[in-house]
C-alpha positions, 0 to 999 in steps of 0.5 A: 473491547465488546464487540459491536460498541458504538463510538459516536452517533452521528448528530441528526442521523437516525440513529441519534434520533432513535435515542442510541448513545455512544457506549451502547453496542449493537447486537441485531439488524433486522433479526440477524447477528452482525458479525462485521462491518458488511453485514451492518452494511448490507442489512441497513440499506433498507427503509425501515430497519430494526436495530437491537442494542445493549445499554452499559448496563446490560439492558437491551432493548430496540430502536426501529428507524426510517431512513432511504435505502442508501442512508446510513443509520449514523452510528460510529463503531470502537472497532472499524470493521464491528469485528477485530482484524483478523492476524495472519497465520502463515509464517512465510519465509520472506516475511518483513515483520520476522525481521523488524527490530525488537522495541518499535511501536506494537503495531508495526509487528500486527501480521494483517491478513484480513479480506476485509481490509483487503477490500477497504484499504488495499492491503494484500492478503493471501487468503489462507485464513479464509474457507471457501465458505467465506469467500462466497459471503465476500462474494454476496457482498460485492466485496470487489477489488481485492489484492491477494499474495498468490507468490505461487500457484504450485501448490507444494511450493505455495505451503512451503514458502508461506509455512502454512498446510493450507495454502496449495489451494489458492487457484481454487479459492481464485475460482470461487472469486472469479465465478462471483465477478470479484476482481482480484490484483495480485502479487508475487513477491519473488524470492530468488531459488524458490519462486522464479525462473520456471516457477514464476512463468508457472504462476504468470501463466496460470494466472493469465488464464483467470484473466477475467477475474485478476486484473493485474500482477506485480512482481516485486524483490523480496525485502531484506533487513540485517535483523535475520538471525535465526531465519531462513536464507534469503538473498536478492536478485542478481543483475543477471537475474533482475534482467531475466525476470524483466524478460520473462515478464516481457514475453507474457507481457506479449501474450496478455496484450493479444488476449486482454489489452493490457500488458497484465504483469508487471515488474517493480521498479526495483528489478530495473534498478538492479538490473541497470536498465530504464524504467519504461516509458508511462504507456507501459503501465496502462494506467497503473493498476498497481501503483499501491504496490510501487509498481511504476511508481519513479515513472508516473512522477516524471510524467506528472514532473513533466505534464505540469511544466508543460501545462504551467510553464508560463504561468509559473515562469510569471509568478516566479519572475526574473529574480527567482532565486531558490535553494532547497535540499532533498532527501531520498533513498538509494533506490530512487537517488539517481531518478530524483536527482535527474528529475531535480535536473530537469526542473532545474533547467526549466527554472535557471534559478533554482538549485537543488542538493540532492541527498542519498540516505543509505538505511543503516537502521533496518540495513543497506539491502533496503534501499527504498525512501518509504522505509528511511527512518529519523534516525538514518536522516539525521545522522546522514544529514547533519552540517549538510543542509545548506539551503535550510530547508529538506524536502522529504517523501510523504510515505516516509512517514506514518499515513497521515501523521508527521512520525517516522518508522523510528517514532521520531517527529519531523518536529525533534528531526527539525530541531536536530538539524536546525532547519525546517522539513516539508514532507511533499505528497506523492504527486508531481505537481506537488513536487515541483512546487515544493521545489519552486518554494510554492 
């Protein structure tokens, strides 16, 4: 694909007025080569913009528009960021798509590692593809937030853990970030021997001096599949060993309260789950700034559960009426099936006609050391699943499923599992209120 092809034009914009066609690509704004989304960006917010293109056939030529400042020219591109995604080079020990089975769709085996996306998308990046050069150009774009796998700030470890010679150098690709009032979120993904116990107090601490520039830190287990033939030997955490994490993270939680306001690092709710301790209460989590990452994410669904009874009961008691009468099934893995099903509880009790068959799905498909609802996939749902549904109707999480399709990780249609089990699915957003009314049969 040409790099700087032109998918659509917008009807009206400028650039449709200027005569530019889906096809053409783009070459020049104002003179200066554009190499990826932020410079089209950044040197189309101008008033009078010269654009110069390439026809399919070849021929270039030149469109010069007026517009205001902020107003984008109208032009679509095949490739999102101009550019192509840029892959990962690193070869991490703990990496998840070393262990995905052979035959899934293509992308699910493409190892992101783009800034760019980072910053559009929420992706975690480690930043080893990146020169300090281009750190400045993602500085002078204001490219900000942006999420970065630190994993370790020991230098000799970091090269270890991501196979790459080139990633010791990460405090100092922070710095140049932090001078340029980039904010960063970070994460450590922990590995039990390799970046825990002092090492993981080395890395919240060095961090905690760049609290200026990282907002927060989640520390998330280290993902397992049964598909590690050939791979290096990992395991997850002990009980004792997810208790000593919590309360590590604890004691700098202390500190970062005293010097920033937050409690800054934070665990996932995975270590309260094998260490057999609650999840804490919503305050904890200070507005949850790392949520993307599942950090307190079982926490801000039993608030929302329960903010929106508090606030709807009422109404909601009057609509339903006194003959309400429901029975619905839920799916959900092993991680959160104690969680869901006490939540179920709970609206159950609000509402004494509903009843609710909740189902713990182990994840035979990637292996029982995943335990998650976001990684379940068709197949384990309809083997686990079949004869059982009595209400005729499942409720599923909405990140079981591809972002904003109806396909499963196994590229099973929530159509083929209907007609498999013979019932009907509602993949339910990741919102309390929508789970209550998918419940209630709202």
């Amino acid at each position: 694909m040409k790099k700087g092809l032109i998918s659509y034009v917008e009807p009206g914009s400028a650039a449709y007025e200027g005569g530019i066609l889906p096809g053409d690509c783009l070459l020049k704004v104002n003179g200066h080569t554009i190499k990826d989304i932020f410079d089209y960006r950044f040197y189309t917010a101008e008033e009078n913009v010269s654009l110069k293109l390439m026809d399919p056939d070849g021929e270039e030529y030149i469109v010069d528009i007026e517009k205001d400042p902020e107003e984008d020219p109208g032009l679509v591109f095949a490739e999102p960021l101009i550019d192509k995604d840029r892959g990962c080079n690193n070869n991490c020990v703990f990496c998840f798509i070393d262990q995905m089975p052979k035959g899934m769709r293509d992308t699910l085996y493409f190892k992101d590692d783009d800034t760019r996306l980072s910053f559009l998308t929420g992706n975690y990046v480690t930043l080893t593809n990146v020169s300090l050069s281009e750190l400045n150009r993602l500085v002078k774009y204001r490219l900000s937030p942006i999420n970065v796998s630190v994993h370790t700030t020991n230098p000799e470890l970091r090269c270890s853990m991501l196979r790459h010679k080139g990633a010791g150098n990460i405090m100092d690709k922070l710095d140049v970030l932090r001078k340029g009032c980039i904010t960063v979120n970070a994460q450590i993904v922990l590995c039990p021997g390799y970046n825990d116990g002092a090492e993981l107090e080395r890395t919240i601490a060095d961090l905690l001096t760049m609290s200026d520039c990282v907002a927060s830190v989640s520390v998330v287990p280290v993902g397992l599949t049964k598909f590690r033939d050939g791979l290096e030997a990992l395991r997850l955490p002990t009980k004792e060993e997810a208790a000593e994490v919590i309360e590590c993270i604890g004691r700098y939680q202390e500190i970062a309260l005293k010097k920033t306001g937050t409690r800054f690092v934070y665990p996932a709710d995975e270590f309260y789950i094998y260490a057999g301790m609650p999840i804490p209460d919503n305050d904890f989590y200070d507005g949850y700034p790392q949520l993307e990452n599942g950090v307190g994410m079982l926490r801000l669904l039993d608030f929302q559960v329960c903010e929106y009874i508090q606030k709807n009961r009422k109404k909601l008691h009057k609509k339903l009426g006194d003959g309400f009468s429901r029975v619905v099934d839920v799916a959900t893995g092993v991680a959160a099936y104690d969680f869901i099903g006490n939540l179920c509880r709970y609206v159950e009790n609000e509402f004494p006609g509903l009843k609710t068959n909740v189902h713990c799905i182990e994840n035979d498909f990637f292996g029982h050391t995943i335990t998650v609802s976001g990684l379940l996939t068709g197949v384990d749902l309809k083997q686990q699943l079949s004869g059982k549904i009595t209400s005729g109707e499942l409720l599923i999480t909405e990140n079981m499923l591809r972002s904003g399709e109806d396909v499963f990780l196994d590229d099973m249609h929530i159509s083929d599992l209907e007609d498999l089990l013979g019932i009907r699915i509602t993949a339910v957003p990741d919102s309390g209120e929508a789970f209550v009314k998918a419940l209630l049969g709202d």
